[in-house]
PDB file of N, CA, C and O in Angstrom:
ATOM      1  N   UNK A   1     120.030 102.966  82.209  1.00  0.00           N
ATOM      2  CA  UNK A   1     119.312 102.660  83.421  1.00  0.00           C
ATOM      3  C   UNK A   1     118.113 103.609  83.523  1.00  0.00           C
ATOM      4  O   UNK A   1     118.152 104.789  83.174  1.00  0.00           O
ATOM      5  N   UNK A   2     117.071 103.000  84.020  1.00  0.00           N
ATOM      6  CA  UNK A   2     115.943 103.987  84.163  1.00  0.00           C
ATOM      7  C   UNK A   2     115.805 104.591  85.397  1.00  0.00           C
ATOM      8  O   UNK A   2     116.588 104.197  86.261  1.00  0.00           O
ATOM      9  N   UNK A   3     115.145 105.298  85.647  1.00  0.00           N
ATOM     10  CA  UNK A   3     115.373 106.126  86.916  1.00  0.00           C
ATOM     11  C   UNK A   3     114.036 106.542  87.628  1.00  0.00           C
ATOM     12  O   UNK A   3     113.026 106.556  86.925  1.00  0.00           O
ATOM     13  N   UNK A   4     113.944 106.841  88.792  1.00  0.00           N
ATOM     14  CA  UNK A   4     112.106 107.237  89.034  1.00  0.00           C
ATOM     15  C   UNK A   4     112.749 108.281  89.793  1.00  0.00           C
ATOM     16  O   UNK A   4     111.877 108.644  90.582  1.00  0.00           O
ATOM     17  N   UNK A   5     113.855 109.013  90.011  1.00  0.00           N
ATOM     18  CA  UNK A   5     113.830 110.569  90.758  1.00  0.00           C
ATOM     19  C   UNK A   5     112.743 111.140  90.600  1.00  0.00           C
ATOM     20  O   UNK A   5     111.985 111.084  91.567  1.00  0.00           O
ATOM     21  N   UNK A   6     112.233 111.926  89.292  1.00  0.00           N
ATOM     22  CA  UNK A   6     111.341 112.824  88.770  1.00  0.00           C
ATOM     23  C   UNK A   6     109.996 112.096  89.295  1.00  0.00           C
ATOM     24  O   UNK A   6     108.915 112.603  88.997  1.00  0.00           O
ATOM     25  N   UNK A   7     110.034 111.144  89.922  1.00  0.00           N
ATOM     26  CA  UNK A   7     108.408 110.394  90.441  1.00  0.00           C
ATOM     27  C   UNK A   7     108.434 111.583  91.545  1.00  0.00           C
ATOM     28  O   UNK A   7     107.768 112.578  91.258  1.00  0.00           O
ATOM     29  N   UNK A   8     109.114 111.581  92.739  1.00  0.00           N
ATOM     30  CA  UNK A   8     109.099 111.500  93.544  1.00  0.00           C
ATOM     31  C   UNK A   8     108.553 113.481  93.915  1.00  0.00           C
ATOM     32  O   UNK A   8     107.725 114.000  94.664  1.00  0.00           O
ATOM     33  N   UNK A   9     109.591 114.025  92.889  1.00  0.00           N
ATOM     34  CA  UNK A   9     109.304 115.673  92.513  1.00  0.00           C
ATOM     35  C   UNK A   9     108.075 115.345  92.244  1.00  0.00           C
ATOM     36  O   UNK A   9     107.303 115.505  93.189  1.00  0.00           O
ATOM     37  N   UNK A  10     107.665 114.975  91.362  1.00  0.00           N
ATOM     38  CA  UNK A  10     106.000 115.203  90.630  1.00  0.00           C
ATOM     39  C   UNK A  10     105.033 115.087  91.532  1.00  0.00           C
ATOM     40  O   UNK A  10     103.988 115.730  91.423  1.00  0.00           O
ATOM     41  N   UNK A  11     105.318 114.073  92.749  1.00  0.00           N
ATOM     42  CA  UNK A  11     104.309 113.578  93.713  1.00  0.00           C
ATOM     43  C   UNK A  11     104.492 114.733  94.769  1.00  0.00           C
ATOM     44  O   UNK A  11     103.475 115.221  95.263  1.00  0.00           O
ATOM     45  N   UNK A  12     105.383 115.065  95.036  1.00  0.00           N
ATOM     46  CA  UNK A  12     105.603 116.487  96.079  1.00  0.00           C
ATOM     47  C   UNK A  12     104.975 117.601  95.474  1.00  0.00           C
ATOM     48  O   UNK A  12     104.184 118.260  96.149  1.00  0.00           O
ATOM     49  N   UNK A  13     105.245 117.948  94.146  1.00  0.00           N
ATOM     50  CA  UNK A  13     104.793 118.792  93.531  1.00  0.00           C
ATOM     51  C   UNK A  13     102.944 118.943  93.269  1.00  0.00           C
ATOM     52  O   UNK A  13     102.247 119.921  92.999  1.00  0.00           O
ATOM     53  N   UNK A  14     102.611 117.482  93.500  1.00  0.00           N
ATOM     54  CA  UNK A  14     101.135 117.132  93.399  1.00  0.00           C
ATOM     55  C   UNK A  14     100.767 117.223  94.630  1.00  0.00           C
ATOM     56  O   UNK A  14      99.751 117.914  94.701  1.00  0.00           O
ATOM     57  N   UNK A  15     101.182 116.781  95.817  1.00  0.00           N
ATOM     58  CA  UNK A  15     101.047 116.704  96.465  1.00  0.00           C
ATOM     59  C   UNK A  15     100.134 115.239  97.283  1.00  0.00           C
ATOM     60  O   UNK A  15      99.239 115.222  98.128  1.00  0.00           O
ATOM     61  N   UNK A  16     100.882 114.115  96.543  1.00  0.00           N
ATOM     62  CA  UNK A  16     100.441 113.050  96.699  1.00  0.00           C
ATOM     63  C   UNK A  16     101.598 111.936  97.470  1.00  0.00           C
ATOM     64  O   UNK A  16     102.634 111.461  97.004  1.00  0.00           O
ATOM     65  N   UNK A  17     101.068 111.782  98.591  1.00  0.00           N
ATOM     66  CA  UNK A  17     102.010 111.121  99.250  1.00  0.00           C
ATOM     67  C   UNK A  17     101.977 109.079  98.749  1.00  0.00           C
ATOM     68  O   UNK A  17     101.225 108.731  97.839  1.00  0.00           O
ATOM     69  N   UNK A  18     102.800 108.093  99.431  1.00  0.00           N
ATOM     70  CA  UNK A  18     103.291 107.560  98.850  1.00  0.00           C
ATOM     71  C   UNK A  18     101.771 107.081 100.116  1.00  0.00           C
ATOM     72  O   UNK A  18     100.798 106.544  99.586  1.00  0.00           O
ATOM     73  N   UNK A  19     101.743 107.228 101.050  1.00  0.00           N
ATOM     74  CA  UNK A  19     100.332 106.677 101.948  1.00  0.00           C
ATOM     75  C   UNK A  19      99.237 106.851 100.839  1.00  0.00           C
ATOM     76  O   UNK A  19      98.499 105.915 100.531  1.00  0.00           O
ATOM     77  N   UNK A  20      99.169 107.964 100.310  1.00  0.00           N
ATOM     78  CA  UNK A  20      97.844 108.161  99.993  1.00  0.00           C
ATOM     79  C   UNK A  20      97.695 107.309  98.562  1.00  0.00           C
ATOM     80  O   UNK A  20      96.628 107.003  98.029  1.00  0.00           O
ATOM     81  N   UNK A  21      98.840 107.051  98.149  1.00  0.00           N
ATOM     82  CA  UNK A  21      98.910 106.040  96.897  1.00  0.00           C
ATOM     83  C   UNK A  21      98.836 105.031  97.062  1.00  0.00           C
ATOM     84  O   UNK A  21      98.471 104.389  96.077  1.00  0.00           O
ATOM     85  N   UNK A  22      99.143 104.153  98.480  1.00  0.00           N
ATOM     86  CA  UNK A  22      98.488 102.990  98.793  1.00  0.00           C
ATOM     87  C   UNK A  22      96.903 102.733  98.938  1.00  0.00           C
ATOM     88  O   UNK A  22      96.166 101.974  98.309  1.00  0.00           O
ATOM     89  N   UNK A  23      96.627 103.674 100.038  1.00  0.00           N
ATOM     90  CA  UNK A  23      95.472 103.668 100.800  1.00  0.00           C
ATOM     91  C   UNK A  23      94.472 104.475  99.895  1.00  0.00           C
ATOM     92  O   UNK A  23      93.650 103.579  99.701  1.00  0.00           O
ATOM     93  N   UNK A  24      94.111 105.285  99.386  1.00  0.00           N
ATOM     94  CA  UNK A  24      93.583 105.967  98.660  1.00  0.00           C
ATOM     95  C   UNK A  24      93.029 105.348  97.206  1.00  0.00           C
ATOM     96  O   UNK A  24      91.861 105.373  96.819  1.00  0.00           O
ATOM     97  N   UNK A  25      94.390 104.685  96.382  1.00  0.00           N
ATOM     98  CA  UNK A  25      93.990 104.536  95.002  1.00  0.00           C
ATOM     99  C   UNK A  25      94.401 103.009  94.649  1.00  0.00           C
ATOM    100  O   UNK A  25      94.298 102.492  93.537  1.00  0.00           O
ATOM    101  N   UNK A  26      94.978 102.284  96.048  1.00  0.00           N
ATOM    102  CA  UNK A  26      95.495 100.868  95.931  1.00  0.00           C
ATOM    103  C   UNK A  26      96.513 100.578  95.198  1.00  0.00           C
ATOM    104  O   UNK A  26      96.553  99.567  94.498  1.00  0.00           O
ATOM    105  N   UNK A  27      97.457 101.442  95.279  1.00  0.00           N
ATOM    106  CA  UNK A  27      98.361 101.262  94.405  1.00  0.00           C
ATOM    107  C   UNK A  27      99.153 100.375  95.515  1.00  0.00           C
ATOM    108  O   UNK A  27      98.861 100.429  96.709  1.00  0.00           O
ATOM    109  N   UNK A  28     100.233  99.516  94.967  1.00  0.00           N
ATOM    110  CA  UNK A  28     100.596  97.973  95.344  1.00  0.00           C
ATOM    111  C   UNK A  28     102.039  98.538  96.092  1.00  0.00           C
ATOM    112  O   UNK A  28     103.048  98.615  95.391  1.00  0.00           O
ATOM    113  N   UNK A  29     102.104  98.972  97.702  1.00  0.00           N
ATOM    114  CA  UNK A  29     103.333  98.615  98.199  1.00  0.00           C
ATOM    115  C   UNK A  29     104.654  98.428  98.077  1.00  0.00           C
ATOM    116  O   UNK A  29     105.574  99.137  98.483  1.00  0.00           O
ATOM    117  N   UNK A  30     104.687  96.845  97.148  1.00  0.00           N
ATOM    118  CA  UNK A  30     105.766  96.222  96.293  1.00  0.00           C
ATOM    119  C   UNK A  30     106.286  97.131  95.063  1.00  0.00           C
ATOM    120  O   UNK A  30     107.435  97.188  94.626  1.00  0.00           O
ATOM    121  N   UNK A  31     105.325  97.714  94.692  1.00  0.00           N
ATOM    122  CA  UNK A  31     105.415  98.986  93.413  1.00  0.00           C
ATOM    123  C   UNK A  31     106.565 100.235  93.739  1.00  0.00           C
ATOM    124  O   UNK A  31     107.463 100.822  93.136  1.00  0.00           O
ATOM    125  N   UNK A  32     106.031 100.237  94.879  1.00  0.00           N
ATOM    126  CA  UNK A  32     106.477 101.300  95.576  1.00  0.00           C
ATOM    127  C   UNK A  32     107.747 100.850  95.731  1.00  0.00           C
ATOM    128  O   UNK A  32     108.603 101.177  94.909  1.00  0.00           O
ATOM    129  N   UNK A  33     107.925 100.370  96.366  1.00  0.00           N
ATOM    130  CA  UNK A  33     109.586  99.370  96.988  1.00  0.00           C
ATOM    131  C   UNK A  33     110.374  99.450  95.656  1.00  0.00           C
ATOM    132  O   UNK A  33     111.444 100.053  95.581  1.00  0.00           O
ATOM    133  N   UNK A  34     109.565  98.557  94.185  1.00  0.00           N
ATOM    134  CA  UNK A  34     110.418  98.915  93.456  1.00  0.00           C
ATOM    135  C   UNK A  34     110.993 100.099  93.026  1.00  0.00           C
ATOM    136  O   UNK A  34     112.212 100.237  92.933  1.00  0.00           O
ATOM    137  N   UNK A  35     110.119 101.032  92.735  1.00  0.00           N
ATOM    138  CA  UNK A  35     110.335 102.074  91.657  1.00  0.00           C
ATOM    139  C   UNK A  35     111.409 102.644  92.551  1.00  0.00           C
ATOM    140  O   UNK A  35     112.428 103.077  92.012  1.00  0.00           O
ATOM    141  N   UNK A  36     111.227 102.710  94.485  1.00  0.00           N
ATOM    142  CA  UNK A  36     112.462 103.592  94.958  1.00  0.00           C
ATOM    143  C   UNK A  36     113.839 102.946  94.815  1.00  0.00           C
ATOM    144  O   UNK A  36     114.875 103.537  95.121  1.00  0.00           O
ATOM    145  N   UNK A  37     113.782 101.277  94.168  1.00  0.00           N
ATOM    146  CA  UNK A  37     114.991 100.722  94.533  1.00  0.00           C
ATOM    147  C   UNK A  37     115.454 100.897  92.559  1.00  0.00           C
ATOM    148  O   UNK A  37     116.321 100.250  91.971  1.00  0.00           O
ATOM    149  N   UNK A  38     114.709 101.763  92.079  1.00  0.00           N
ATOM    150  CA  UNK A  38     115.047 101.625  90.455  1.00  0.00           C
ATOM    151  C   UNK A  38     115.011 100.212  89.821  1.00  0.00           C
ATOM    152  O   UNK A  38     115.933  99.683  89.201  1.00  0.00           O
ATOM    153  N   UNK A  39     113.833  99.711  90.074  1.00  0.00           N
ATOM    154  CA  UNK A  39     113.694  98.191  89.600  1.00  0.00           C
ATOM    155  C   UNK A  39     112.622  98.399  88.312  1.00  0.00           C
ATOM    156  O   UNK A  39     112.093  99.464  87.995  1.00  0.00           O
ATOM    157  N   UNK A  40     112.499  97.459  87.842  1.00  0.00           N
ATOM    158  CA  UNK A  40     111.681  97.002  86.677  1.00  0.00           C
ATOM    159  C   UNK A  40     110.386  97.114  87.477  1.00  0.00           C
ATOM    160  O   UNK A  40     110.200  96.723  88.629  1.00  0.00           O
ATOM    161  N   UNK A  41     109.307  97.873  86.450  1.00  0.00           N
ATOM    162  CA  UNK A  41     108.232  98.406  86.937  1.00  0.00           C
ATOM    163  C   UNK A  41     107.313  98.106  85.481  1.00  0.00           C
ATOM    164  O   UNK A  41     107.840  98.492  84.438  1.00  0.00           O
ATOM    165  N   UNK A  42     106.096  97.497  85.401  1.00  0.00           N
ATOM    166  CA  UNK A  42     105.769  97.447  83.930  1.00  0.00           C
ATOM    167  C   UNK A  42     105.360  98.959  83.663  1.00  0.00           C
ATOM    168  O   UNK A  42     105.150  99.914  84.410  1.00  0.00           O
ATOM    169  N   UNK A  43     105.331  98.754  82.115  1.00  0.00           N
ATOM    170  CA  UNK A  43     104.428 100.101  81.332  1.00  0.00           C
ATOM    171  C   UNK A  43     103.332 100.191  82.325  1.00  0.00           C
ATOM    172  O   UNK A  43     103.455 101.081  83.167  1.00  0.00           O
ATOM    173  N   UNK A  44     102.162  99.348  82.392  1.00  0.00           N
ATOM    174  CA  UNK A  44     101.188  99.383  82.885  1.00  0.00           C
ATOM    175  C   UNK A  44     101.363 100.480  84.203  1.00  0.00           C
ATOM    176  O   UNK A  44     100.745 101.541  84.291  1.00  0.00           O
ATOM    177  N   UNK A  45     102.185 100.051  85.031  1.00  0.00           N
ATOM    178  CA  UNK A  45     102.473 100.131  86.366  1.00  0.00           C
ATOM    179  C   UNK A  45     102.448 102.226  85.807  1.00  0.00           C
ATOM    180  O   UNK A  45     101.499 103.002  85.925  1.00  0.00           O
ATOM    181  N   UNK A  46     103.849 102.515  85.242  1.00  0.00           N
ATOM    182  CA  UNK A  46     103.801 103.858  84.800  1.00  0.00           C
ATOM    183  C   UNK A  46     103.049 104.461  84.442  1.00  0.00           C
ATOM    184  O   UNK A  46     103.105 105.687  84.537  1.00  0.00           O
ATOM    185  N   UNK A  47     101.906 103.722  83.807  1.00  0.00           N
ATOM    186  CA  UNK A  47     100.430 104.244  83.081  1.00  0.00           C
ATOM    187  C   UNK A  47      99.399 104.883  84.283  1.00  0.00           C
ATOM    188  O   UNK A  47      98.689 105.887  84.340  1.00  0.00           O
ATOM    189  N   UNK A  48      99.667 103.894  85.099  1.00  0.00           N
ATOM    190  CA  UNK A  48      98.842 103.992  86.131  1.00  0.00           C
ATOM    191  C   UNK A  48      98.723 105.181  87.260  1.00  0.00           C
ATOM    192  O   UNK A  48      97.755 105.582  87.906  1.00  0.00           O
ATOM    193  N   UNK A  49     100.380 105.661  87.230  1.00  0.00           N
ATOM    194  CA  UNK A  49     100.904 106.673  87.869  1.00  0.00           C
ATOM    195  C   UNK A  49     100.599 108.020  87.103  1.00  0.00           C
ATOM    196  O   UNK A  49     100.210 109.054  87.645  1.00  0.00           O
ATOM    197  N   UNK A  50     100.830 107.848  85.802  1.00  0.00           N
ATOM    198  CA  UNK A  50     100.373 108.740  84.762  1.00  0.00           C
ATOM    199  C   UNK A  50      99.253 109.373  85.387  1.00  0.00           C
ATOM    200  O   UNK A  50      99.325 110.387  86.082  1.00  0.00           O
ATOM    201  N   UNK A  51      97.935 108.558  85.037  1.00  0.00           N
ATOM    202  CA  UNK A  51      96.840 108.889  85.258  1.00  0.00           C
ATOM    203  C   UNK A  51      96.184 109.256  86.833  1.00  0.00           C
ATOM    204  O   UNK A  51      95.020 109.650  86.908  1.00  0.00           O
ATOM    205  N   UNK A  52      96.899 109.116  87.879  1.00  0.00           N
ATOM    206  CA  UNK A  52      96.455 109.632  89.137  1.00  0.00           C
ATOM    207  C   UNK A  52      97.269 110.237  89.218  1.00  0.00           C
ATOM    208  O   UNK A  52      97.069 110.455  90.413  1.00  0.00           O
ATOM    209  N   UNK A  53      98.776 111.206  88.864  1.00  0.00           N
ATOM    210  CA  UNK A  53      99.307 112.344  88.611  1.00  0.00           C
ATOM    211  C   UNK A  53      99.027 113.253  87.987  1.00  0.00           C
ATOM    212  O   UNK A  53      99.241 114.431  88.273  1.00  0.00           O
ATOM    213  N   UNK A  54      98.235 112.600  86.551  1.00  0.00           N
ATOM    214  CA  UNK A  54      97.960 113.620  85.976  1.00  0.00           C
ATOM    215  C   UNK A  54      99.383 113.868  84.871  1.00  0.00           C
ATOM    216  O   UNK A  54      99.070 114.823  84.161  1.00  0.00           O
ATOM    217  N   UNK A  55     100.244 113.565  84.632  1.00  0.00           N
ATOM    218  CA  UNK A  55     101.165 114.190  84.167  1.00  0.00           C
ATOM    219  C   UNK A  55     101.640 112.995  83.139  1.00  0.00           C
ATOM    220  O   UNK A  55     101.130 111.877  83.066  1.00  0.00           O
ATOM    221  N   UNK A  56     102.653 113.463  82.424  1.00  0.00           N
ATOM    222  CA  UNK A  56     103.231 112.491  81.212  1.00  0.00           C
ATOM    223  C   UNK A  56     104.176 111.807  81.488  1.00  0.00           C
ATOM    224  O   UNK A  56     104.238 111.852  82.717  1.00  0.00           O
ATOM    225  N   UNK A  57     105.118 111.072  81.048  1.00  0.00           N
ATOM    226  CA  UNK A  57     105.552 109.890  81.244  1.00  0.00           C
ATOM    227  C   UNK A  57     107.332 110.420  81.557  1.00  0.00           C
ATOM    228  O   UNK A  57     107.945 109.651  82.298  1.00  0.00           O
ATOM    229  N   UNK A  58     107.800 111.149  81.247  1.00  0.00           N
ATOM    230  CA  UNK A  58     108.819 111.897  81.638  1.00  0.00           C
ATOM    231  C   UNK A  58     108.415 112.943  82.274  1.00  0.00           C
ATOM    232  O   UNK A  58     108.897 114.047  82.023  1.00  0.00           O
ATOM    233  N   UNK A  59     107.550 112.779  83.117  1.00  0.00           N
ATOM    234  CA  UNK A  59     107.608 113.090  84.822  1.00  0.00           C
ATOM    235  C   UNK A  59     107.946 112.115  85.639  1.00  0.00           C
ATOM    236  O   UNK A  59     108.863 112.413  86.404  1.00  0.00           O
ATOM    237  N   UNK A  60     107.523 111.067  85.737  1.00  0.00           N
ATOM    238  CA  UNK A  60     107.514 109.793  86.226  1.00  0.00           C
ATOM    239  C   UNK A  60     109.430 109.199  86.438  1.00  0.00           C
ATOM    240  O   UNK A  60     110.171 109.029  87.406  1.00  0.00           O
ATOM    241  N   UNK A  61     109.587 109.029  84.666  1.00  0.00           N
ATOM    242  CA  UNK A  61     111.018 108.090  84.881  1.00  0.00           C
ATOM    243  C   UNK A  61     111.954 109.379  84.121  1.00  0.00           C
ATOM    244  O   UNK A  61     111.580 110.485  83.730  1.00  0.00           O
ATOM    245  N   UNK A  62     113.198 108.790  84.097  1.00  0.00           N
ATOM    246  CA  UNK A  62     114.223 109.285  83.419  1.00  0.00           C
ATOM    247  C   UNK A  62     115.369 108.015  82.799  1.00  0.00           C
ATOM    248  O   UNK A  62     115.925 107.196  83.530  1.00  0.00           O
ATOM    249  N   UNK A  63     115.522 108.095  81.446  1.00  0.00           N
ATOM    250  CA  UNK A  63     116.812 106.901  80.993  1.00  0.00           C
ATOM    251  C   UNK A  63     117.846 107.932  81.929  1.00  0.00           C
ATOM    252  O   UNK A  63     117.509 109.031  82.372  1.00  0.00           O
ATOM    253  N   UNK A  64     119.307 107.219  82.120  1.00  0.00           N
ATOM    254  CA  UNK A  64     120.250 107.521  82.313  1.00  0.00           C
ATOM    255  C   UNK A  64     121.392 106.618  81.687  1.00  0.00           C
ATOM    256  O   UNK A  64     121.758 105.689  82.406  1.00  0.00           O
ATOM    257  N   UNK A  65     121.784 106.702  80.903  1.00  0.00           N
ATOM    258  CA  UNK A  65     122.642 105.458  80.697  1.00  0.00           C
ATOM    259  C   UNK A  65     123.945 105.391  81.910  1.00  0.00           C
ATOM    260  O   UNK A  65     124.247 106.020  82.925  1.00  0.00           O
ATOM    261  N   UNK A  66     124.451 104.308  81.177  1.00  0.00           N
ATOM    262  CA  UNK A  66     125.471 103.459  82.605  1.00  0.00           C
ATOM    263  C   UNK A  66     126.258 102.580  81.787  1.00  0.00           C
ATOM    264  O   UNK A  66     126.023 102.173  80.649  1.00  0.00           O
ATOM    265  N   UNK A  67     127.477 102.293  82.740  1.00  0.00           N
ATOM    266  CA  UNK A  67     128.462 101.580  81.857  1.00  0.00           C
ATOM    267  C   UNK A  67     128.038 100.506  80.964  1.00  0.00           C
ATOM    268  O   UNK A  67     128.498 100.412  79.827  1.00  0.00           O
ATOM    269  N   UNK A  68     127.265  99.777  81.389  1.00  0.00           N
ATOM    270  CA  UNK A  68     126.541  98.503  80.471  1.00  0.00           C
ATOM    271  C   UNK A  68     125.968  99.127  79.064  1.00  0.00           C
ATOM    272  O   UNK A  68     125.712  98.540  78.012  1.00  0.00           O
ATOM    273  N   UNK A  69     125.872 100.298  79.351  1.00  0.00           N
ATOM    274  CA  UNK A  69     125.186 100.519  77.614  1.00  0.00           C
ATOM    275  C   UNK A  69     126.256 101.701  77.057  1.00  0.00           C
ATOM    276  O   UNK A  69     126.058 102.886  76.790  1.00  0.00           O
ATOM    277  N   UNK A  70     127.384 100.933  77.002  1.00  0.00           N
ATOM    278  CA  UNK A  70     128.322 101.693  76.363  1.00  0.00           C
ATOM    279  C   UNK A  70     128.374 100.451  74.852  1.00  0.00           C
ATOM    280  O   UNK A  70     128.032  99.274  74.971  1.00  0.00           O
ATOM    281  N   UNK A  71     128.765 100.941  73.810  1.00  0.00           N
ATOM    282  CA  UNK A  71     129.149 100.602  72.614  1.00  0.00           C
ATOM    283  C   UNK A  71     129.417  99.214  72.664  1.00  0.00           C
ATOM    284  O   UNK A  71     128.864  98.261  72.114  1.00  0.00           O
ATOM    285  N   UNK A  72     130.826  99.334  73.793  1.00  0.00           N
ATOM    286  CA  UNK A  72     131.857  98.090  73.561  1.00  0.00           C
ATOM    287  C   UNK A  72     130.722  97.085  74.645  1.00  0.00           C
ATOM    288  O   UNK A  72     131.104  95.943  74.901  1.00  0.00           O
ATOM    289  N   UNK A  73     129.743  97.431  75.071  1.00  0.00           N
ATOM    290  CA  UNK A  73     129.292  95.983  75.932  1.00  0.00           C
ATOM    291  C   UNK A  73     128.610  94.961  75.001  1.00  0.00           C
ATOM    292  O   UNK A  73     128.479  95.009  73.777  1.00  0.00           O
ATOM    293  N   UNK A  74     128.239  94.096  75.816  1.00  0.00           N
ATOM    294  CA  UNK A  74     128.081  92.987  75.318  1.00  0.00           C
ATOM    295  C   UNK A  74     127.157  92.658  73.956  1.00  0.00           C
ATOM    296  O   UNK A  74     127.463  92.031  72.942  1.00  0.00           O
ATOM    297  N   UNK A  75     125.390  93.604  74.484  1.00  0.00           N
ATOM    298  CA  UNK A  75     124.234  93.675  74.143  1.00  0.00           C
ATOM    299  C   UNK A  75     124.490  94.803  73.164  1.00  0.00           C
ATOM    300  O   UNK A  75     125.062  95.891  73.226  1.00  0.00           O
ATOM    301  N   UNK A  76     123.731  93.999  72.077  1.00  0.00           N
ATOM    302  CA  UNK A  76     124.154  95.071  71.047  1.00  0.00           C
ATOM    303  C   UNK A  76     122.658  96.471  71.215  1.00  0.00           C
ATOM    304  O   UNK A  76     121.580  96.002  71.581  1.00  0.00           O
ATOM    305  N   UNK A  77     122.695  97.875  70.971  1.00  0.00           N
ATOM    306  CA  UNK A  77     122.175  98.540  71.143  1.00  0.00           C
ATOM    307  C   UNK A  77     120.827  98.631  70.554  1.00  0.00           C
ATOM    308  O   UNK A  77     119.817  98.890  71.207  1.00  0.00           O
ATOM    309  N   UNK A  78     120.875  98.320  68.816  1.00  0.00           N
ATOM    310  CA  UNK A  78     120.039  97.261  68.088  1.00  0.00           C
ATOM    311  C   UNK A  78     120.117  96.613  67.477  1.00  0.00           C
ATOM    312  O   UNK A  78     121.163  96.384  66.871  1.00  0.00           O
ATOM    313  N   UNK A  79     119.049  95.988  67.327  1.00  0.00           N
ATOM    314  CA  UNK A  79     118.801  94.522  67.021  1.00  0.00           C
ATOM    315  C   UNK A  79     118.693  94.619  65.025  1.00  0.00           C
ATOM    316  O   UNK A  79     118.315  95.520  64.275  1.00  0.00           O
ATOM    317  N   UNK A  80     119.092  93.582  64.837  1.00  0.00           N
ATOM    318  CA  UNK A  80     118.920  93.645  63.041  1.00  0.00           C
ATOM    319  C   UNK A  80     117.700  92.558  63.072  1.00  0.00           C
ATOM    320  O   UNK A  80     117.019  92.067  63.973  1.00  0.00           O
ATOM    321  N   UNK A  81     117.758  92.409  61.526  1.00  0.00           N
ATOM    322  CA  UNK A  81     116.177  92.481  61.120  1.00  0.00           C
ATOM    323  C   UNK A  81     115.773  90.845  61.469  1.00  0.00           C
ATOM    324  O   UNK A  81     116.494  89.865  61.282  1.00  0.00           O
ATOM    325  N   UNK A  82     114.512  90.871  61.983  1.00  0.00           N
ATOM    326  CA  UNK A  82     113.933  89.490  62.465  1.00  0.00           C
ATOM    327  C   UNK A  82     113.616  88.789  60.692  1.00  0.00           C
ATOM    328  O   UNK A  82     113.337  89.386  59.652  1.00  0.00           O
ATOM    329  N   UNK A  83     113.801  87.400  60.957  1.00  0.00           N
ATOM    330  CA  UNK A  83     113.364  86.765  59.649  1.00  0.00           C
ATOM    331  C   UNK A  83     112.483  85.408  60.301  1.00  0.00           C
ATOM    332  O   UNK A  83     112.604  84.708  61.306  1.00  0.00           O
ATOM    333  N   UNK A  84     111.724  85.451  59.367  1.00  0.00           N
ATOM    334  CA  UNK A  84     110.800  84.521  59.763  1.00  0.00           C
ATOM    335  C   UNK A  84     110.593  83.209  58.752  1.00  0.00           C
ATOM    336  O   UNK A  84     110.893  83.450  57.583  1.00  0.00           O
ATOM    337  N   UNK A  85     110.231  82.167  58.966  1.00  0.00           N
ATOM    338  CA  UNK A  85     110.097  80.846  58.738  1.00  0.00           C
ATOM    339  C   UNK A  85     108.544  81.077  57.973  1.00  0.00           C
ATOM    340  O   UNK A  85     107.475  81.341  58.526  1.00  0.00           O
ATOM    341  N   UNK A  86     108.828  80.880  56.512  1.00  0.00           N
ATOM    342  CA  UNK A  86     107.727  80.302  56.260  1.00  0.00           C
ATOM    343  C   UNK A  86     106.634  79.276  56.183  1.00  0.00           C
ATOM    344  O   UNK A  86     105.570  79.548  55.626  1.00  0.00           O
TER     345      UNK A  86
END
């Protein structure tokens, strides 16, 4: 599972509130909503935070794994080799 705790430090630590990331740099509301509810956020979206933080990309998120990405689940961890149709 991915995580945005470390957003929230980095932005205190910057001193960039979640107003001033709307109103200020237009960052999207809905963005916001997600990342606090730990939702799917694109790269882009993280890039974006990157660069008006200032900081690298593990500031932002954290993996955590969770029961679903244990061994025995469903989804295998990786994928074997793609073959293609000539």
């Amino acid at each position: 599972m991915i995580i945005y705790d470390r957003l929230w430090n980095t932005m205190r630590e910057k001193q960039i509130s979640q107003y001033r990331l709307i109103q200020y740099y237009h960052f999207s509301a809905g963005q916001i909503g997600r990342l606090k509810k730990n939702e799917y956020v694109s790269t882009h979206t993280i890039e974006v935070l990157c660069k008006i933080l200032g900081c690298n990309v593990e500031d932002v998120m954290e993996y955590r794994p969770d029961d679903s990405d244990s061994p025995d689940s469903e989804m295998p961890m990786t994928a074997g080799p793609i073959h293609r149709k000539r």
